[in-house]
C-alpha positions, 0 to 999 in steps of 0.5 A: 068264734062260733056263734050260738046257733052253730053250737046249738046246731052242729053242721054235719061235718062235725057230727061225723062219727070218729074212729072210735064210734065205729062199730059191727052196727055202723053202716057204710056212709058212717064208716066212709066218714070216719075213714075219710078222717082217719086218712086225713089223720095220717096225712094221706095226699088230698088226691087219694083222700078224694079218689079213696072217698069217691070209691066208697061212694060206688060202694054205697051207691052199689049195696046201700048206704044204711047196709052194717059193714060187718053184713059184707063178705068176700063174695058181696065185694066179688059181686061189687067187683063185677059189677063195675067191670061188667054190669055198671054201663061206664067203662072201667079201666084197668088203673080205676079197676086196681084203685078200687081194689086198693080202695076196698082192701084200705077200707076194710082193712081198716075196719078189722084193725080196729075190730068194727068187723070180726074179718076182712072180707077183702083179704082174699080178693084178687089184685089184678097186677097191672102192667105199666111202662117204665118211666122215661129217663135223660142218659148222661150224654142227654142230660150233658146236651140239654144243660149244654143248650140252656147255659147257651141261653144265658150267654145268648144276646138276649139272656134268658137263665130261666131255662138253665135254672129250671133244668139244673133245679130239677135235675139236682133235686127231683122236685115236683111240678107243684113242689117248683110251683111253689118256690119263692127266692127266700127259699134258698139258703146261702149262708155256706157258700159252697153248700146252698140249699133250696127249702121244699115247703108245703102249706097244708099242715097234713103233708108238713112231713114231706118238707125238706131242705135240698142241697144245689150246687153254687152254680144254681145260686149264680143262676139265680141271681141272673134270673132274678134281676131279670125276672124280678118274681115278686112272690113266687119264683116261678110267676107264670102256669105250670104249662109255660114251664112244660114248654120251657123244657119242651123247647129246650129239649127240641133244641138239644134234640132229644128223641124223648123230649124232657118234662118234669116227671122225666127230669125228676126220675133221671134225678132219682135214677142218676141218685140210685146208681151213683149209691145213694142210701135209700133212705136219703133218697125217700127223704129227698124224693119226699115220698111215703115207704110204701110209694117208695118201694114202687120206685126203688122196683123201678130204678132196679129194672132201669138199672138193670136194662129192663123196658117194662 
């Protein structure tokens, strides 16, 4: 409960100005809150609420805080542009480059969708296309190798199903490093034997939309169990850093020898890619991938080229 004197006086926090008081008189740091809000609103990942914040505070930086958004065109942002690239004195990769951009056109996009500018002025700003690598994938002779090597742990002397249950867990659901960080053993549903499930939560109430229940084979249930009366988790299923598991799959993947090696992100585009090819219904496959439509257009793009042969 807040006491007097917080009532009284409102941090600044509280006082930042809502969508609604955004207007063709707001400056710059007025309507960077408010943006800032308005992405919280729609459950923007805290990663590109911090990175899109942390581009508006270079924009300030750039024209001044108190400057009105509707006193800024096409060319003050051009201007902007180029002093990033060429005048700023701090390197500025093509990756940062494209964000900013991104940055720019999410911004003001914003503010002309809600009539606090009479345009946008960085409609017509040029999005430099930037080429990046196709992401890794395990082929299926790969896949079989490595799942050959962790079973064999299981039935080593010295048992290990750790990692057996880590690869067959991701190669069946193509969850996230922090989405496995987060698993706890009550998050698997036995009640129809022969259709287990795994639940992929998430405590902050912004990214409640990206829950899903997953379905695993029995085979990962039987794992499980292994695991745990070996492992005995108490509150995670995982209790160890996100790095020890990397290793896990690195050691797995030496011992399978696989030319790529395996991690994570390779395990969850071979699950992704293995889904696409085997005719999946896109939006299945979003939902199990739990990624936003406009990520998700991106890696359908990717899963095409890959099917199609291409390497880059």
């Amino acid at each position: 409960m807040a006491d007097a004197q917080s009532v009284m006086f409102p941090d600044a926090q509280s006082l930042a100005p809502t969508r609604d008081a955004i207007n063709s008189n707001s400056t710059l740091l007025q309507a960077a809150k408010a943006f800032r809000e308005h992405m919280e609103q729609k459950g923007f990942s805290p990663h590109t609420i911090k990175a899109f914040y942390g581009d508006l505070r270079l924009v300030r930086r750039f024209f001044g805080e108190d400057v009105p958004v509707s006193a800024l065109g096409t060319d003050d942002l051009n201007r902007y542009l180029y002093w990033l690239q060429y005048e700023r004195g701090i390197p500025c990769s093509p990756k940062s480059y494209a964000r900013r951009v991104t940055t720019l056109k999410s911004f003001f996009g914003w503010l002309h969708s809600i009539q606090a500018t009479p345009f946008d002025p960085a409609a017509k700003i040029i999005h430099q296309k930037i080429t990046t690598p196709l992401p890794k994938i395990l082929q299926d002779d790969e896949v079989d190798r490595l799942l050959e090597v962790t079973e064999k742990h299981i039935s080593a002397r010295k048992s290990d199903p750790r990692p057996h249950l880590l690869a067959s867990l991701l190669l069946q659901t193509g969850i996230k490093k922090a989405e496995c960080m987060r698993l706890t053993e009550d998050d698997f549903e036995n009640s129809d034997p022969g259709n287990p499930t795994v639940l992929i939560r998430y405590q902050d109430p912004r990214l409640i939309h990206k829950e899903r229940r997953l379905p695993v084979s029995p085979e990962v249930l039987d794992t499980l169990a292994q695991y745990v009366a070996i492992y005995k988790p108490t509150e995670r299923l995982f209790e160890c850093t996100p790095r020890n598991l990397e290793y896990v799959l690195t050691d797995a993947a030496n011992e399978a020898q696989l030319p790529n090696g395996a991690s994570f992100e390779m395990l969850r585009w071979t699950c992704a890619f293995r889904d696409f090819r085997d005719g999946m219904p896109h939006t299945k496959l979003q939902e199990k991938l739990g990624l936003s439509k406009v990520t998700f257009r991106e890696t359908l793009k990717k899963l095409e080229k890959i099917l199609n042969g291409d390497t880059e």
